[in-house]
Every structure is written in C-alpha cells, then in structure tokens.
LOROGU-565727 format. One record per residue (C-alpha): x, z, y. Coordinates in steps of 0.05 Angstrom, whole numbers, padded with zeros to 5 digits, always signed. Layout:
BEGIN
XZY ...
# end
This chain:
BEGIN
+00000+00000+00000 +00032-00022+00069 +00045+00029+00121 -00011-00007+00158 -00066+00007+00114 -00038+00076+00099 -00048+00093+00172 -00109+00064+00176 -00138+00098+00115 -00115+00167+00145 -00150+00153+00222 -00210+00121+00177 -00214+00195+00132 -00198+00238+00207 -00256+00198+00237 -00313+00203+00185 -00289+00286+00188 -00304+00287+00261 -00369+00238+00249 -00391+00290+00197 -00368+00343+00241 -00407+00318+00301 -00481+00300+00246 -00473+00377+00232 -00484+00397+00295 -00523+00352+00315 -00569+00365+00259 -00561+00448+00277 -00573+00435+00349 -00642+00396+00338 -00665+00444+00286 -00647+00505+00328 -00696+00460+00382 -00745+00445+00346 -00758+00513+00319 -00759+00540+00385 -00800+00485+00414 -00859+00500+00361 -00848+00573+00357 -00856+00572+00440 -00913+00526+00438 -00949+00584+00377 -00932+00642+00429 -00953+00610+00491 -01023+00592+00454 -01033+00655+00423 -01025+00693+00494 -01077+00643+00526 -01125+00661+00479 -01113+00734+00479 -01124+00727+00556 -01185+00686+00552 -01221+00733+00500 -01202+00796+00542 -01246+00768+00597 -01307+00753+00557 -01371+00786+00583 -01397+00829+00545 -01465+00792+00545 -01436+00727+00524 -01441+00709+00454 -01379+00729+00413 -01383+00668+00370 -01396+00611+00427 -01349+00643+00471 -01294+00644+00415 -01308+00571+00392 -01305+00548+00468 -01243+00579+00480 -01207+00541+00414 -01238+00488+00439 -01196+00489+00493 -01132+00481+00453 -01158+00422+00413 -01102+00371+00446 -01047+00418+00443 -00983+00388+00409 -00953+00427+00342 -01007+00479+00328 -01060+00484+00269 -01112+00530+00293 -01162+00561+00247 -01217+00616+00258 -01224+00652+00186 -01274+00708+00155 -01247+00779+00127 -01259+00750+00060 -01202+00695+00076 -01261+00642+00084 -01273+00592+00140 -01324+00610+00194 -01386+00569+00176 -01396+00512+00239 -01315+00520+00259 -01279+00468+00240 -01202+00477+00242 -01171+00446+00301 -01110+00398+00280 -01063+00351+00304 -01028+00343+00233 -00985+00281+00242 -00929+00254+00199 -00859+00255+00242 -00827+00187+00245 -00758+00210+00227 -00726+00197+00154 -00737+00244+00101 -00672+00281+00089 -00672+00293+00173 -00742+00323+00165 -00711+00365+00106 -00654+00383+00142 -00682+00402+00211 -00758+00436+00185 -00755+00507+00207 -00786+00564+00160 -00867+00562+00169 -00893+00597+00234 -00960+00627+00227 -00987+00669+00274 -01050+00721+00266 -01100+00746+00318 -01154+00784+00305 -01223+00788+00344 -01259+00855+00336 -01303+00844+00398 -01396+00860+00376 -01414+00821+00334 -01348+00781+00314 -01354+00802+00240 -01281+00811+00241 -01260+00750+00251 -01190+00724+00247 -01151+00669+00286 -01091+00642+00254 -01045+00585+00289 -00990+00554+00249 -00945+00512+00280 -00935+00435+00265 -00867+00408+00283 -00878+00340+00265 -00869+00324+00339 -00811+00360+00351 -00777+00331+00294 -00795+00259+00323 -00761+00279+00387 -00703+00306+00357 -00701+00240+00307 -00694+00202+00373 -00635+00237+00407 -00592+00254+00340 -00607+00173+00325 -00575+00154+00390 -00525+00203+00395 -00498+00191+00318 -00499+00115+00325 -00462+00124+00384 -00416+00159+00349 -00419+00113+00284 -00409+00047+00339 -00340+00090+00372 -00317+00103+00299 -00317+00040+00279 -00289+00002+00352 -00230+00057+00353 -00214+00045+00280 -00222-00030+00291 -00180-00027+00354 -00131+00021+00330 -00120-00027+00262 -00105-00082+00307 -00053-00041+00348 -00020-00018+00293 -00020-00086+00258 +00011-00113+00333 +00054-00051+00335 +00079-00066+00264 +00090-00137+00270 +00161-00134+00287 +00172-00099+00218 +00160-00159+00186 +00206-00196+00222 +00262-00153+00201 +00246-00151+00131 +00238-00221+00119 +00324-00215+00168 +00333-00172+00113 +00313-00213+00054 +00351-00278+00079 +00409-00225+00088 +00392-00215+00009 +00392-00285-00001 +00462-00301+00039 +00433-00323+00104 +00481-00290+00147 +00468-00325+00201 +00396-00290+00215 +00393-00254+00280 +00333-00218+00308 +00309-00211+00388 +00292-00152+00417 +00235-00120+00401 +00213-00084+00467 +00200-00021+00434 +00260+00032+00438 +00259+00058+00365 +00253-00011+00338 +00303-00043+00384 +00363+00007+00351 +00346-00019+00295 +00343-00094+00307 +00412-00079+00342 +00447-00046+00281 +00414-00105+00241 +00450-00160+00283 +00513-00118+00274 +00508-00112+00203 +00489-00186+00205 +00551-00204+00249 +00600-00163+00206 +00573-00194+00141 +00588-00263+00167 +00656-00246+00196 +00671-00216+00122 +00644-00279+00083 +00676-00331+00127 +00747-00294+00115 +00728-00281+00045 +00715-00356+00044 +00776-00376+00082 +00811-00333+00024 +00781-00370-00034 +00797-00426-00007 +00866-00411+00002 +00870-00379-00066 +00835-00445-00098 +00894-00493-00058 +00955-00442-00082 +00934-00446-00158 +00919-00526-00157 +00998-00530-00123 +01014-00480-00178 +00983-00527-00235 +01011-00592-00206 +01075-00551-00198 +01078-00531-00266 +01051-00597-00292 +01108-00626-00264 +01164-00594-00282 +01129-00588-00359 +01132-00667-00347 +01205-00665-00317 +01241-00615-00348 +01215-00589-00419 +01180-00663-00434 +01250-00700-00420 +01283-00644-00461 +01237-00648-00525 +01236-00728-00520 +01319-00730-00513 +01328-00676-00570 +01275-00721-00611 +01321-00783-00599 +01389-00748-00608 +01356-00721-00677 +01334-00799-00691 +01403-00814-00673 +01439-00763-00722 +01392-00788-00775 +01405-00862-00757 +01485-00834-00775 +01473-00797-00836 +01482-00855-00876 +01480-00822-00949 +01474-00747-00932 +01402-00734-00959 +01400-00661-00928 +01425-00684-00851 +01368-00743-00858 +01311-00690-00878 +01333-00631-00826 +01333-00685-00769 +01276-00713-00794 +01246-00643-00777 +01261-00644-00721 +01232-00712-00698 +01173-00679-00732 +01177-00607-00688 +01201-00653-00628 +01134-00682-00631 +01085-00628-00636 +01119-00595-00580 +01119-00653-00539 +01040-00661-00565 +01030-00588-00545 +01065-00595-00470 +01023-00660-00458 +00969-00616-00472 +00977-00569-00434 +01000-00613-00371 +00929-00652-00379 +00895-00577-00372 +00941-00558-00311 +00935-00619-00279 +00901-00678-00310 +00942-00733-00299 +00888-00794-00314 +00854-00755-00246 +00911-00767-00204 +00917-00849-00232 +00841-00872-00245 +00809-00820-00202 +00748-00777-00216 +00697-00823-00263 +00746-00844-00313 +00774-00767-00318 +00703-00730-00329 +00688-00795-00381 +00757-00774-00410 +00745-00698-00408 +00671-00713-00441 +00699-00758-00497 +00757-00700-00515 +00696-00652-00509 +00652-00692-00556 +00708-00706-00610 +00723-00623-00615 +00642-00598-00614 +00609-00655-00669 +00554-00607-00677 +00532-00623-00598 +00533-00693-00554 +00546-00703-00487 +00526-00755-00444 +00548-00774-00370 +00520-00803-00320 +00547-00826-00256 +00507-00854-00188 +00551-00878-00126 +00625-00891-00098 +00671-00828-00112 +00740-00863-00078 +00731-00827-00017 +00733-00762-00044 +00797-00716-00024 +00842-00702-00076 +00819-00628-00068 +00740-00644-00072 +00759-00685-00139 +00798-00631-00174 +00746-00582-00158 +00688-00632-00184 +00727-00637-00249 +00746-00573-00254 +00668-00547-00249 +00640-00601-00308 +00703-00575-00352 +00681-00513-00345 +00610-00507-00350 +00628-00553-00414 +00672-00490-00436 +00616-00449-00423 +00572-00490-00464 +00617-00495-00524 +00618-00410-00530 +00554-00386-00507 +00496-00446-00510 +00490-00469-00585 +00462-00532-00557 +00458-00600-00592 +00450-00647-00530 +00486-00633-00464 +00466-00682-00394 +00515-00686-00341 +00505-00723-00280 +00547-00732-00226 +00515-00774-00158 +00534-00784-00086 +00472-00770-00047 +00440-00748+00029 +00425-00673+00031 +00401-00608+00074 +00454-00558+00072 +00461-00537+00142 +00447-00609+00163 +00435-00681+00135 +00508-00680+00097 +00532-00738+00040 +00548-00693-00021 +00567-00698-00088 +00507-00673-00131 +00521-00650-00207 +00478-00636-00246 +00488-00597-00326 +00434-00587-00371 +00435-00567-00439 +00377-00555-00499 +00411-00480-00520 +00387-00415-00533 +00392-00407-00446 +00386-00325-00424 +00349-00287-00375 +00381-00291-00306 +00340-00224-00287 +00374-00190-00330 +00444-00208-00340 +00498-00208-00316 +00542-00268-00301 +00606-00283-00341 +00658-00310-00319 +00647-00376-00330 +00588-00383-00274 +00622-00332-00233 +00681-00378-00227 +00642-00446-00215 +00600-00398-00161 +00655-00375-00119 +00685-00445-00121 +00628-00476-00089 +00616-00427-00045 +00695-00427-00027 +00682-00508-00015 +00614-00493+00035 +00562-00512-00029 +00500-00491-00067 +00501-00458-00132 +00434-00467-00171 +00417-00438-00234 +00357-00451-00271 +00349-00419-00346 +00307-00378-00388 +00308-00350-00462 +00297-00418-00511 +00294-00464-00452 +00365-00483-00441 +00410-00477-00370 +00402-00527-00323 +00452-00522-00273 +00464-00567-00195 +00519-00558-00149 +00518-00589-00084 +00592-00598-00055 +00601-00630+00017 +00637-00696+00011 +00683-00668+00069 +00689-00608+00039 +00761-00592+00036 +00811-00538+00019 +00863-00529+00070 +00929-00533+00054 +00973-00471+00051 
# end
C-alpha cells in the first residue's frame, strides 16, 4: 500500500471518528430538546387547566365547564388529553382530544431521540365531578420532525465537509507526493546503469536535500564508472599487446628453435648412414620437434590469432567455428554474417572475436546444446544516439538457467565488462529448458586506447 493511500486511509478513519463524534451529539442534543420541548408543552397545559377550573362558578355545570375548557386545548401540538372515570373508564360523551401524528424522520432517529413516556395526572374533585381524572400524555412526534430537520442539515453538512476535505486532502498529498516518484523511477535507472539521470529541484526543503544528495550520488557514480571504464579499457589494450607480444616471440624465438632443432635432427639422421640407433633417436626427435611446434602454433592462434591479423574478422570467427565444430560433434554451429567488417579497428575486431570464442567456451561447458546460431551484422542503432554497430547475436537450444537467480560465471562476466569497457549493450535472454540467447551491441568506433 503506497504512502498515499496509507495517509489517506488514516484522515478517512480520523474523519468518520469526528463524523460519529459530531451524530452523537447531535443525536443527544435533539433528544435532550425534544424531551424538554414536550415535557414544557405537558406542564404549561396542565397549569392552564388547573387555572381555568379554579375559576369555575360554582353554579356552572362541572361536566360542561370541564369539557369546554379541554376543548380549548384541542389544537395544541404534542399532547393526548383524556378525561377518565375512577374505574379507569372513559367519560361517556368525552372523546379524547389527539393530535397523534407519525414524525417524518427515519426510524432508528425516532428510536434514538424518543424520550421516556410523559404522562401527566390531574384530578377534578369539584360537585358533582364523580371524581373525575384528566390525564395528558405528551406526543413528540413533532418535535422529533423538527429535530429530523436540523440534525439532517447539520450531519450532511458534515458528511459533504468529510468527504471535500478527504477529496482535497488526497489530491494534495498525491501533488505533494509526486516528486517521490520522480526520484524513484532516478533511482531505478540508477539500478539499471543510467548514471546520467539528474533530478530538478523540487521546491519543497525536505525533498530538495534529498534530490541534492541524489545528484551527488548520481555524479560520483558516473565519475567512478567512466574511470572504471577508462581502466578496463586500458587493462583490455595491455593484455591484447601482451598476447601479440607473446605470440610473437612464441613465433620468433621458441617456433624458430623447435623448427631448427627438427632440421638439425633430420640432418643427423640424413648422416647416420648405417647406425640404426642414431636414425631412431633423431627420428624422435623430428617426432617431439613436431608436437611442440604443433602445441606452440596452438597456443599462438589462442594468444593472438594470426588468420585475424591476415584475412580479417569473417574468415577468423568461420575458422574459430569450424575448429569449434570438429572438437564438440555432439553440437553444430552455424554462422551468419550481414555487412562490410573492413573498417573495423584492429581493437574492435579482436574484441568481436574474442566475445563469439568465448561465449562458444561457455557453451561447450555449461549449455548441453545440439544447435548453436551465431550472427554477426553491421547495422544502425540507439545507444546514446543513431550509431553503426556491430550486432552479434548467440543462441543456443541448451538446458539455459534462471538469470533471477544466479549468479554469473565468468564467462558472461568477462564478455560483460568487455562491452561495457568498449561503450556497448550486454543482453541476456534465458530461462530453465529454453536455451540463452545472447546480443551485444559494440560501437563501430568503439576503440581501446592505446597505452
């Protein structure tokens, strides 16, 4: 749940506390009313009619002069006024004076604001009156109608605020909170490698501090991966001189040295003439000569490959493939090739051959695949602006892993940090039973600078 709605839950929950709050007493306030209203109205009747019957004549008739008074309270609001016998019976020709109305007002409001039944008793003891009893019980129907009226404006006034305040305050804080998005989504390009992502100022004081360590953190990244860069490079240059070095003076020195013991042993055995023992040990030799020499060539074509440096970069990853393909008979790999490769440095093309042999390592120990695609094109692409690059593309049918959840070897971590090191993209697409699929993206320009 985002911070947003989190807030907003928590002023929703305060406001429907104060809007239950604020129905309590309102509901208190217009019971506490109406109960007075009615019992007022009962008291104020009652003391009329004890007034009016104190002045009767004593001529007069007790029952007419009784009946006219009542009579006079027929239109009064809230009361139920009834003239009873001793015996609990009505008084024959009386009939009960009653405004009985039903209060508009729902039903759990007339619950909640009905006050306990008021029910007042006068007796009449004047000649004559039998006894008689007048009892007035109030009705507050009326009351409860009025009350309806100002708790209905009053709550939906309060219902109407609740819900414009919550409305308004969710749109604050979603306005307020915007510029938290913005710095996550800084943060997950930081994830991603996007150094470059800065963010403006915010206008708010808490935020800004933090949008200004960001851009720090941002700036101090960038500083660290260009040098880090600038160092792979520079690592990448020294150990190509290193291999061409040592390819060379395999080639010059030990190569010349195994071929001119091979032909001095040819010689001796040339000499030998009928010394059987001389011809076999320098026929040994010849024999040792040559799987050294076999070995050294071997090991120059892995330090430096010399077919690279005289065909160029097609007929070297054909020749690389075909080697590949006549050690692993259990798999097949096929090549593909789309566009002009002469204008490639003599860094770019070392590093381009150097990737393919060793993803094709990496496929020999780990992929247990039978087919194997390689593709290598010259093409147009994004990467920090329309750039010609060298696209190439591995995919193999192997077992393929889960890229979530493991680590890499150091097979990709070596053909990562070289394309990184040459300004490229490193994409890897694989999952368990489907196979790795594999494209880097190297700048045609891209170079390595010389040390």
């Amino acid at each position: 749940m985002s911070l947003r709605v989190r807030l907003n839950v928590l002023i929703t929950v305060i406001f429907l506390l104060v809007l239950s709050a604020g129905a309590m007493l309102v509901i208190h306030y217009a019971r506490r009313a109406v109960e007075e209203e009615t019992r007022s109205t009962a008291n104020l009747t009652l003391n009329l009619l004890e007034v009016a019957l104190a002045r009767t004549t004593p001529a007069a008739n007790p029952l007419e002069t009784i009946f006219g008074h009542l009579a006079r309270f027929e239109e009064t609001r809230h009361l139920h006024i009834d003239l009873l016998r001793p015996d609990g019976t009505r008084e024959t020709g009386y009939p009960s004076l009653s405004i009985s109305r039903a209060a508009e007002a729902p039903d759990w409001f007339v619950r909640l604001v009905t006050p306990p039944t008021l029910r007042l008793m006068r007796n009449i003891a004047p000649a004559g009156s039998y006894g008689l009893q007048v009892v007035i019980e109030a009705d507050p129907a009326d009351e409860i109608t009025e009350a309806w009226k100002e708790a209905r404006a009053l709550l939906g006034l309060l219902v109407v605020f609740s819900v414009l305040a919550n409305g308004l305050i969710f749109f604050t804080l979603g306005r307020s909170l915007q510029p938290i998005v913005s710095i996550l989504k800084a943060l997950d390009n930081i994830e991603r490698g996007d150094y470059n992502s800065r963010l403006p100022s915010i206008g708010l004081p808490e935020l800004d501090v933090i949008v200004e360590k960001f851009n720090q953190m941002a700036e101090v990244l960038e500083r660290s991966r260009a040098q880090n860069r600038l160092l792979a490079q520079k690592s990448l240059a020294i150990q190509e001189q290193e291999r061409r070095y040592l390819a060379h003076e395999l080639h010059d020195e030990l190569g010349q040295s195994v071929s001119a013991i091979k032909a001095l042993a040819v010689s001796i055995g040339q000499r030998a003439g009928n010394q059987p023992g001389i011809a076999q040990s320098t026929q040994t030799i010849v024999e040792t000569s040559q799987r050294i020499y076999d070995v050294v060539r071997g090991m120059m074509r892995r330090l430096r490959p010399v077919i690279l440096d005289e065909l160029g970069l097609v007929p070297a990853l054909q020749n690389v493939i075909d080697e590949w393909n006549d050690r692993h008979e259990e798999s097949f790999c096929r090549l593909s090739v789309d566009g002009e490769f002469g204008r490639l440095t003599d860094e770019a093309k070392i590093n381009v051959f150097r990737i393919v042999q060793e993803a094709l390592t990496n496929i020999a120990k780990h992929a247990r695949a039978t087919e194997v695609e390689v593709s290598v094109r010259r093409t147009v692409r994004d990467i920090g602006g329309m750039r010609e690059v060298v696209e190439i593309s591995m995919a193999d049918n192997g077992i393929g892993f889960d890229a979530q959840h493991t680590t890499d070897g150091l097979g990709l971590l070596g053909m990562r940090e070289r394309t990184e090191a040459l300004n490229g993209q490193f994409e890897l697409r694989t999952a368990p039973g489907a196979g790795v699929h594999l494209r880097i993206t190297l700048p045609m320009d891209g170079e390595i600078p010389n040390v």
